[in-house]
N, C-alpha and C positions, 0 to 999 in steps of 0.2 A: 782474808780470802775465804775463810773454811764458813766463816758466818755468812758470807754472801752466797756462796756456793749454794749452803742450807737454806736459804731465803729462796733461792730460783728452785730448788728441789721443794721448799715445799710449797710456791704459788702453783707449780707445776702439779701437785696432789692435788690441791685446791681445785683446779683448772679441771685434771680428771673427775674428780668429783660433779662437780656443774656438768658436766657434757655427757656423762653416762645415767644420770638421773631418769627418772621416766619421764620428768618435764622438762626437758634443758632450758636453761634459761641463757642464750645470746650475750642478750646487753650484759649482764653480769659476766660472762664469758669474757667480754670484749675490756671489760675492767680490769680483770687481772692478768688476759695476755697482753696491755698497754704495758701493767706492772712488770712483767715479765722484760720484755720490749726496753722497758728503760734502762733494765740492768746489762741484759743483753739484746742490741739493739741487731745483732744478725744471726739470731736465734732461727734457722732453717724450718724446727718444729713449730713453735712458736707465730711464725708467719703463717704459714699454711692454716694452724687453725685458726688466726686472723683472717684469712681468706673466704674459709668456709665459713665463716659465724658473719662476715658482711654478707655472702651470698645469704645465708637463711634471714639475716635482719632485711633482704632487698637492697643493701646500700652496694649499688654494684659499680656505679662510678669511682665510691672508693675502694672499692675492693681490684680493682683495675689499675689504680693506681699504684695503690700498694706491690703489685706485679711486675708493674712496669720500671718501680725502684729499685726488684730484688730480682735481676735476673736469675740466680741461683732456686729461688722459688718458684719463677716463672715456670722452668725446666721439669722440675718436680708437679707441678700443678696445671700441669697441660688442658687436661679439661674441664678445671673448673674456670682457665684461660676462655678458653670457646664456649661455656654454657654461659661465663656473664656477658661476653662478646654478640651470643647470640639474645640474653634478655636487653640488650640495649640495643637490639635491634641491625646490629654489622653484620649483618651474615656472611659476606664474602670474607670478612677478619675470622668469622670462627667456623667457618670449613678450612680456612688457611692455618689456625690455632689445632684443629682438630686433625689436621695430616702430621703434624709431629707427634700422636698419638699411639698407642701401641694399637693396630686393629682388631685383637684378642678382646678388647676390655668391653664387655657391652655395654656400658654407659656410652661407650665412645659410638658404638654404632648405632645406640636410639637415638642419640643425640643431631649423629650424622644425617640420618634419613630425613630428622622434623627439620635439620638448617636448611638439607636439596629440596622441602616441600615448601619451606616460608621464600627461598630463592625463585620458585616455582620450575625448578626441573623435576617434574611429578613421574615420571618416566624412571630416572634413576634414583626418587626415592620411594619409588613400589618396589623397585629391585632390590633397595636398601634392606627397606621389611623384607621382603620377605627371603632374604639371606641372614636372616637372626635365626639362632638356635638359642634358646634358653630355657631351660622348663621352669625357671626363680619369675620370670616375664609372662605377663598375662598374655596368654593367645589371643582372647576376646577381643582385646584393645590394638594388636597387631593384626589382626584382622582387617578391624573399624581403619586403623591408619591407613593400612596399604590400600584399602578399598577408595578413599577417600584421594588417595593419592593417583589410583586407574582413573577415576570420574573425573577430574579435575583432568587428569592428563588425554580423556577421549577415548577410554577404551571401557565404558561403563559394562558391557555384556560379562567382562573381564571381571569386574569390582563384582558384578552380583554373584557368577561362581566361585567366587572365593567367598563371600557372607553365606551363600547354602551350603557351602562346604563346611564353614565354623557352627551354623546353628545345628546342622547335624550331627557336629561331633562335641558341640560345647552345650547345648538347648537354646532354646532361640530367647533373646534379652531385649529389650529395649533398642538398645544403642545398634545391636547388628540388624534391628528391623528398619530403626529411619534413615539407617545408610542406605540402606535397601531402596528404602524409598527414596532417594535420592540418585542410587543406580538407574532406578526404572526412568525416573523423570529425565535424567540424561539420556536416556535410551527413545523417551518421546514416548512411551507408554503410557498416557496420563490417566486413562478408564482403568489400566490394573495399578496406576500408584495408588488410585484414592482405594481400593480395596488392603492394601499394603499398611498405607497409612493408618486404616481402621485397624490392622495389626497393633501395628507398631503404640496406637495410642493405650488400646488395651495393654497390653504390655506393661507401658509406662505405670500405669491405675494401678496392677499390682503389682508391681516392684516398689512403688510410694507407698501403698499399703503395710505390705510385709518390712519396710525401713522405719514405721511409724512419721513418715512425714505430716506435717500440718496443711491444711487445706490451702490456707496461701502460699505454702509451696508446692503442693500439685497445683493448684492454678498457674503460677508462676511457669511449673515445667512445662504445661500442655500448650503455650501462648507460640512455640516455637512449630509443635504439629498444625495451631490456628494458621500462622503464617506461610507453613508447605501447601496446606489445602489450599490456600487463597493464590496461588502461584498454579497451582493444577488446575483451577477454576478458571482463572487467567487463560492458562493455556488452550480450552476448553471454549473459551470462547464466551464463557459464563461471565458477564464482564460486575454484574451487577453484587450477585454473590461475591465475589473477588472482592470488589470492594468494599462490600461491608465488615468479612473477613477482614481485612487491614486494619479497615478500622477501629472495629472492638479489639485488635491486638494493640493496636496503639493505646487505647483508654483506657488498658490494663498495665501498661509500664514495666514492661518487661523489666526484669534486673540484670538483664543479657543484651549490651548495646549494641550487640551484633545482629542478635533478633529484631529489636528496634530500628535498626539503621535497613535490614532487608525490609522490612515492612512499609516500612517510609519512602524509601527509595522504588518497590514494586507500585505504589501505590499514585507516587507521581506519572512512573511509564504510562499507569492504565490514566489516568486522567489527562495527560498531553497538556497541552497550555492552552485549549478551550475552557476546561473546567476546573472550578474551583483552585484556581491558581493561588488567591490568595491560603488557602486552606493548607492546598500543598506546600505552600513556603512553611508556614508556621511549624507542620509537622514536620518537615525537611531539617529542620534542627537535628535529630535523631541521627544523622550524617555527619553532622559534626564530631566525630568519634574520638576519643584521644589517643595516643600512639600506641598502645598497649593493644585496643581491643584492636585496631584499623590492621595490626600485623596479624591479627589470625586472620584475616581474611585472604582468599586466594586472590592471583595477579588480575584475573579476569574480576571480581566482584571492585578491588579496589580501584578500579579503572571506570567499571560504568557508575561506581560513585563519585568519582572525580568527576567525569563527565556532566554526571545530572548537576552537579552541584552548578557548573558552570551553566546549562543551559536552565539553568532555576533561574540563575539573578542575571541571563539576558531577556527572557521573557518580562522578569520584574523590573526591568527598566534599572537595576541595578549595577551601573558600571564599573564601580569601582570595588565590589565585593565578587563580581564575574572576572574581573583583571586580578583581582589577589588568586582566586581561584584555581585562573588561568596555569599557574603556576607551576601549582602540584599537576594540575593535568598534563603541562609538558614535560615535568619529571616521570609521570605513569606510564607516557606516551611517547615515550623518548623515540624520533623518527616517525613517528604517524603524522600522517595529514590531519587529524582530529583536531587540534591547537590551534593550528592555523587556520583553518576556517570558522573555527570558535573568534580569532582572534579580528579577521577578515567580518565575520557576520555583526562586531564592535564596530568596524569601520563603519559600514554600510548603516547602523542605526545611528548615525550621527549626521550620515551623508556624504562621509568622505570617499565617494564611487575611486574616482580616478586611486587612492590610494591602495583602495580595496582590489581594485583590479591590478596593479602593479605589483601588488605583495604576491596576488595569487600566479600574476605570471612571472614572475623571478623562481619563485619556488617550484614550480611548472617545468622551465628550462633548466632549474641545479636537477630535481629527480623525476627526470622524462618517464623513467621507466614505470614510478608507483603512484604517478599525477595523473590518474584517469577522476578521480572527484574532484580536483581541484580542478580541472580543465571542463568539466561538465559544470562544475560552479559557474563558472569562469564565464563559459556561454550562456549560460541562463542569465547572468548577470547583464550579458553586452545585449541579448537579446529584448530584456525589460528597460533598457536606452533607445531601440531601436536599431543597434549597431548588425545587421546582419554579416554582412560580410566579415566583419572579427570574428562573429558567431563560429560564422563557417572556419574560419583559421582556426579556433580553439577545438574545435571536433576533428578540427583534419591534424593537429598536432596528439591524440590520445596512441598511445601505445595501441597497436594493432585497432584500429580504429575501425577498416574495412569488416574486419572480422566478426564486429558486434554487431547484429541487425538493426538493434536498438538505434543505434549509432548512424548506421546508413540510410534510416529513414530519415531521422531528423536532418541528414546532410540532403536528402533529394526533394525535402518540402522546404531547405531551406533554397538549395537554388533554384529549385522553382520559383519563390517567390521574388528571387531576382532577377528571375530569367533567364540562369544560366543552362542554356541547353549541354553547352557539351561537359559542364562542372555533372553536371547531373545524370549526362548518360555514362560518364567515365565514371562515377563512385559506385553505380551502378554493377559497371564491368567489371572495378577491382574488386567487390564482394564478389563477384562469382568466380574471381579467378582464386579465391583463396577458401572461399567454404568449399566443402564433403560434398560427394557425389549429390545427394540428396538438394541440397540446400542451391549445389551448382545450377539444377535441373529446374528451379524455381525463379531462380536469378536471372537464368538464360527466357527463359520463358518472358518474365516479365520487361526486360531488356528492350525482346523482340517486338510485344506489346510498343514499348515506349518511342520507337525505331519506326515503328507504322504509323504511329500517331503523329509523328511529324515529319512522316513523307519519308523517311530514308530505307526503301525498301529493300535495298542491294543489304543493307545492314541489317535488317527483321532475316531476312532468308538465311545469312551467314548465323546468324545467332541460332536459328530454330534447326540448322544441318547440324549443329555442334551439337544440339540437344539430339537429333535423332543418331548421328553416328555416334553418341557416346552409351549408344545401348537401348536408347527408351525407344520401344515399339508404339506409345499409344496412338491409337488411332486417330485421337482428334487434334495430335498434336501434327503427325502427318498429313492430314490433311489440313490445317492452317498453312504448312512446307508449300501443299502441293495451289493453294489457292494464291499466296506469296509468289510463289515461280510460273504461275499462269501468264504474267501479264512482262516474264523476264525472259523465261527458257522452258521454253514449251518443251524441248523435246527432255530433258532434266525433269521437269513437272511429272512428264509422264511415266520415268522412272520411277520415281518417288511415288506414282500413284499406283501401283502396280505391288506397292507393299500393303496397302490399304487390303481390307476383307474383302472377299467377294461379294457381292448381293446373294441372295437365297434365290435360287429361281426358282425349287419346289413349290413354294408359297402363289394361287391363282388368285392374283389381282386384277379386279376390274377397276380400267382406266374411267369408263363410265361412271363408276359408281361414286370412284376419286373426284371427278370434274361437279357431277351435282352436292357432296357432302360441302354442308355449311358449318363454318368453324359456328359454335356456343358464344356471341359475341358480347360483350357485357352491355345490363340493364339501360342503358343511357345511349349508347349504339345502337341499339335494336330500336329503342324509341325515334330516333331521329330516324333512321333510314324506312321504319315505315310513315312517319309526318310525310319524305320526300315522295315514296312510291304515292301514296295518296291526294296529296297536291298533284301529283303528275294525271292521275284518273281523275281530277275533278273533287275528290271528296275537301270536306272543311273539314280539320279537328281545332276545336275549342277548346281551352286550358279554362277553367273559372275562376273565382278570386283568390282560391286558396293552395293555385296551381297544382290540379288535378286535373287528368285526363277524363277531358268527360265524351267518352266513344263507348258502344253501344257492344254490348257482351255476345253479342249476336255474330258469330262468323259465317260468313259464305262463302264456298269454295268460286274462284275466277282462273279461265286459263289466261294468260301471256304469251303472245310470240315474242321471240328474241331475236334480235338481228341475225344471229347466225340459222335463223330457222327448226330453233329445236322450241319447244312448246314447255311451259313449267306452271304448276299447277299453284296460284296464292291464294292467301287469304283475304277476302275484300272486307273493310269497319264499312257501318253503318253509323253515322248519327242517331243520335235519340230523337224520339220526338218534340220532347218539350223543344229541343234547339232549333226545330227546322223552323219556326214561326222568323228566328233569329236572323236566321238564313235568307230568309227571303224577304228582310226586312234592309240588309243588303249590310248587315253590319260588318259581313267581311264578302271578300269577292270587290267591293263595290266600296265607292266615299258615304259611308253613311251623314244623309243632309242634314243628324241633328246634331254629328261631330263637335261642333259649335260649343251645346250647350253641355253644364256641368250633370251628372250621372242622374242628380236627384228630379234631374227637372223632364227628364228625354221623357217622351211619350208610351214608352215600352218597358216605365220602370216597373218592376210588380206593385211596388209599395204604395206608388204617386195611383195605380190604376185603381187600388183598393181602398184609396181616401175619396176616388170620385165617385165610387159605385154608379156609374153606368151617366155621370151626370156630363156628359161630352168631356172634348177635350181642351175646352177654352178653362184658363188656370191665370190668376192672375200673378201666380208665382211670387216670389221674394223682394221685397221691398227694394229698389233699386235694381233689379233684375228684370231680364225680359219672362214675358210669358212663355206659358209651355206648351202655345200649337205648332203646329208643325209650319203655320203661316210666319211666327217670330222669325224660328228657325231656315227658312228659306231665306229670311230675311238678309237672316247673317250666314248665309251661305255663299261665299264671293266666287264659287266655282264656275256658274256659267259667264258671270262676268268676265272672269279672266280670260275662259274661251274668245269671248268675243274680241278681249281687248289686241288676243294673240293673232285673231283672224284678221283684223285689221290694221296688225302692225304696230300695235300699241300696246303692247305686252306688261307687265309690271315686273321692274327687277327683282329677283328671286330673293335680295337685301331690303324690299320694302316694309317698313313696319304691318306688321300683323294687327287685327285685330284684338284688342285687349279683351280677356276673356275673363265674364261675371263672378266678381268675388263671394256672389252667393249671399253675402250681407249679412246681418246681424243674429240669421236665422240657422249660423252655422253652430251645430254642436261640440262643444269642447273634448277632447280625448277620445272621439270617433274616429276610428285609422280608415283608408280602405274605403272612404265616400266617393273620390273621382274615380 
């Protein structure tokens, strides 16, 4: 007994020995507390430092075990219970480990604060922080934490007073500037982050300096401020910069797959599923993160990476790597609509409608209350079947449905389109019975509008009194009241009118002067109504080939009597002269006799007059064509004939074949527009 005794005393020296050295060496540790162990196998001390030398080797699944065999250790080693609880990722097990804890011990309470921020109650672990007191604990770092923990939680204005509060009393460092900038970007400050940014990377340069790091690792560090700029760029609207950013941060490979995983993941958002799809799949790997890095990320980052992942491989036509996906996302999304129409938008690419819509309205009627996208799916879906009327069901079942304009218009184009008058003037009425003063005031108005439009006048008047007795004086809205009630209650109308402004009768209007002002009427107006005045006096105006006015720049003043005997003073055109020869050639006014014939041949052509030069007007014209006297042309003039035929009773039906008119013959030029 006294030898074995000596034996456990002195692996126990041993043991001190290895653990206080300046390098402790674990795995050797862990050799001779086995030894220990086997002598005495419920060695209290013994265990414990079994415990802590798995935590430092990482082996935390065994080191859990080991806990779980020795309640008596368990009790004693409360938190290194919850710190392996919390690296295997149980956080709800090691804030539970961690309430059997003394609350004095500050391991206990840094520990507490980082399990409420990986839990994502960011709220109660900024409170955590910043109820530590310890002057052995880095400020700087309690700072960076609790900052990160306002941002995250929505109160960024919050985060960045307390980082200008630390750089002032600590000097400003790296790490308190890109939180900073990480405040500001929450805050939606994106012109003073990239100023920030420039901070914060300076910063970085000399602190890598003054550490003696190596240039691939200051490139390595900086790949993570490449990644914030390109998200400010982003936001900025700068879409182009952004994503070149991304890029060169991906082709440098970060050794931080969190920076990776944000880069990749910003850099799909910006590109959508028009572009470069295939590109963004490839890099989208960088998403695939393994459990370690995927837990520092916060609840929100690890959610729109689930997300994108799944909307990666439906775009890629990837089914059954979108359904693995699918998974984790309704684990992130425990309760969101997100899944289900992830899941719903699988149906529909296969074609399975009716399935698709069934899923979406069972889930619709279990949560009425938070089913406003699934129910706007829903219609959009029955609406691309043609299904209107479902349409209208799934809009009229959304949670406060009236409420949303949005909402009410596509219900009044939708019964419109089915014709449902009164679907349409009631959805009408129940938005206005439930929006704001303002919003009522619009509602009622346009109601009223709707009410006139299809004759229900008693209804436009009721709607437009509500408007005016609910306060609104405008005036044109009482006078629509008062033009409404004109043709109902006259003596009411005149009520109503009697609110209206007065006229000004200061103001000396002449009624004369009223009656002769001619409204500015537009260019095309004014041309016809003088063609009629002119036709009416006799005058011709001519348009020529290129439909231009060809009237004579020459005005002459003319009076006019008017039937009511007042006298008005116009302006009378004249013709040019080249045109009168035209004129009295009788091409208008009058049947010109050579109507007949094709443009090139009439006797009054310029072109045909300047090939005769003065040699008469006998032409033997076009090959198979008549000539071009005016004798041909009588020839084929059937006008006085028909007179006679009409004087005698012998008329020709107005359906009689026509004369066939000369195709001009082989003398006709090709690609000459504008020759008849």
């Amino acid at each position: 007994g006294m030898a074995e005794a000596a034996s456990v005393e002195d692996l126990f020296s041993k043991l001190n020995g290895i653990i206080n050295a300046d390098e402790p060496k674990n795995d050797e540790a862990l050799v001779v507390i086995n030894q220990i162990l086997l002598k005495e196998p419920a060695d209290v001390d013994a265990l414990h430092c079994k415990v802590v030398c798995l935590v430092k080797t990482k082996r935390f699944a065994e080191a859990l075990s080991t806990l779980q065999l020795n309640p008596d250790v368990a009790s004693k080693c409360a938190w290194e219970k919850g710190y392996v609880l919390y690296r295997m990722n149980r956080h709800t097990d090691a804030l539970q480990a961690l309430d059997g804890c003394s609350g004095d011990d500050i391991r206990v309470q840094l520990l507490r604060a980082q399990v409420l921020y990986r839990l994502g109650r960011y709220a109660e672990s900024a409170e955590a922080y910043a109820a530590i007191e310890d002057d052995e604990t880095d400020p700087c770092e309690l700072a960076v934490n609790r900052s990160a923990a306002l941002c995250a939680g929505g109160t960024p204005e919050v985060a960045e007073q307390v980082l200008k509060a630390a750089s002032t009393m600590l000097g400003d460092t790296s790490d308190l500037a890109y939180n900073r900038v990480c405040a500001v970007i929450a805050r939606g400050d994106m012109n003073g982050a990239l100023g920030v940014l420039d901070s914060a990377e300076d910063l970085f340069r000399q602190e890598a300096e003054e550490q003696g790091c190596t240039e691939e690792e200051v490139a390595d560090g900086l790949i993570v401020y490449m990644v914030q700029r390109g998200l400010v760029r982003q936001k900025l609207g700068q879409h182009d910069t952004a994503n070149d950013l991304y890029e060169e941060a991906l082709k440098l490979k970060p050794s931080d797959g969190e920076v990776a995983a944000v880069a990749s993941n910003n850099l799909f958002s910006l590109r959508g599923k028009e572009t470069n799809l295939f590109d963004s799949a490839k890099k989208a790997k960088a998403l695939n993160l393994d459990e370690q890095v995927e837990d520092k990320l916060t609840s929100q980052q690890r959610r729109v990476f689930a997300l994108n992942r799944c909307l990666l491989a439906l775009y890629m036509g990837k089914v059954k790597e979108c359904t693995s996906a699918l998974v984790k996302l309704e684990k992130e999304f425990a309760g969101s609509e997100l899944p289900l129409l992830v899941r719903a938008a699988l149906l529909a690419r296969d074609k399975k409608m009716d399935e698709c819509t069934s899923l979406l309205q069972q889930h619709a009627k279990q949560n009425p209350k938070s089913a406003t996208t699934l129910l706007l799916t829903l219609a959009q879906i029955q609406l691309s079947q043609g299904a209107k009327e479902a349409a209208i069901s799934s809009l009229e079942a959304i949670e406060g449905a009236h409420s949303q304009l949005g909402v009410v218009g596509s219900l009044v184009k939708l019964y419109e389109a089915v014709k449902d008058e009164a679907g349409m003037l009631g959805t009408v009425s129940k938005a206005a019975a439930v929006a704001d003063a303002k919003g009522a005031r619009r509602l009622n108005l346009l109601l009223a509008d709707m009410h006139r439009k299809h004759g229900r006048s008693q209804e436009a008047v009721a709607c437009l009194e509500k408007t005016v007795q609910g306060g609104d004086k405008n005036s044109a809205v009482i006078a629509q009241l008062v033009q409404a009630l004109a043709g109902l209650d006259v003596d009411k109308a005149e009520k109503y009118a009697e609110m209206l402004p007065a006229m000004d009768t200061s103001l000396d209007i002449d009624v004369q002067e009223l009656e002769k002002f001619t409204r500015a009427a537009p260019k095309r107006e004014q041309e016809e109504d003088q063609e009629a005045a002119q036709v009416q006096g006799g005058d011709v105006v001519k348009k020529d080939k290129k439909g231009v006015k060809a009237r004579s720049r020459k005005k002459e003043k003319a009076v006019v009597t008017t039937e009511d005997g007042r006298t008005v003073s116009v302006e009378a055109y004249h013709l040019p002269k080249k045109y009168v020869d035209l004129v009295e050639m009788g091409s208008w006014g009058k049947p010109d006799p050579e109507r007949w014939l094709p443009w090139h041949h009439r006797s009054y052509n310029r072109k045909l007059l300047k090939k005769r030069k003065g040699a008469g007007t006998a032409s033997g014209g076009a090959q198979g064509g008549p000539g071009g006297s005016a004798t041909a042309a009588a020839a084929l003039d059937r006008g006085e004939k028909f007179q006679a035929q009409l004087a005698a009773g012998q008329g020709e039906s107005p359906q009689a074949s026509p004369e066939k008119e000369p195709s001009g013959g082989s003398n006709k030029k090709k690609g000459k527009k504008g020759r008849r």
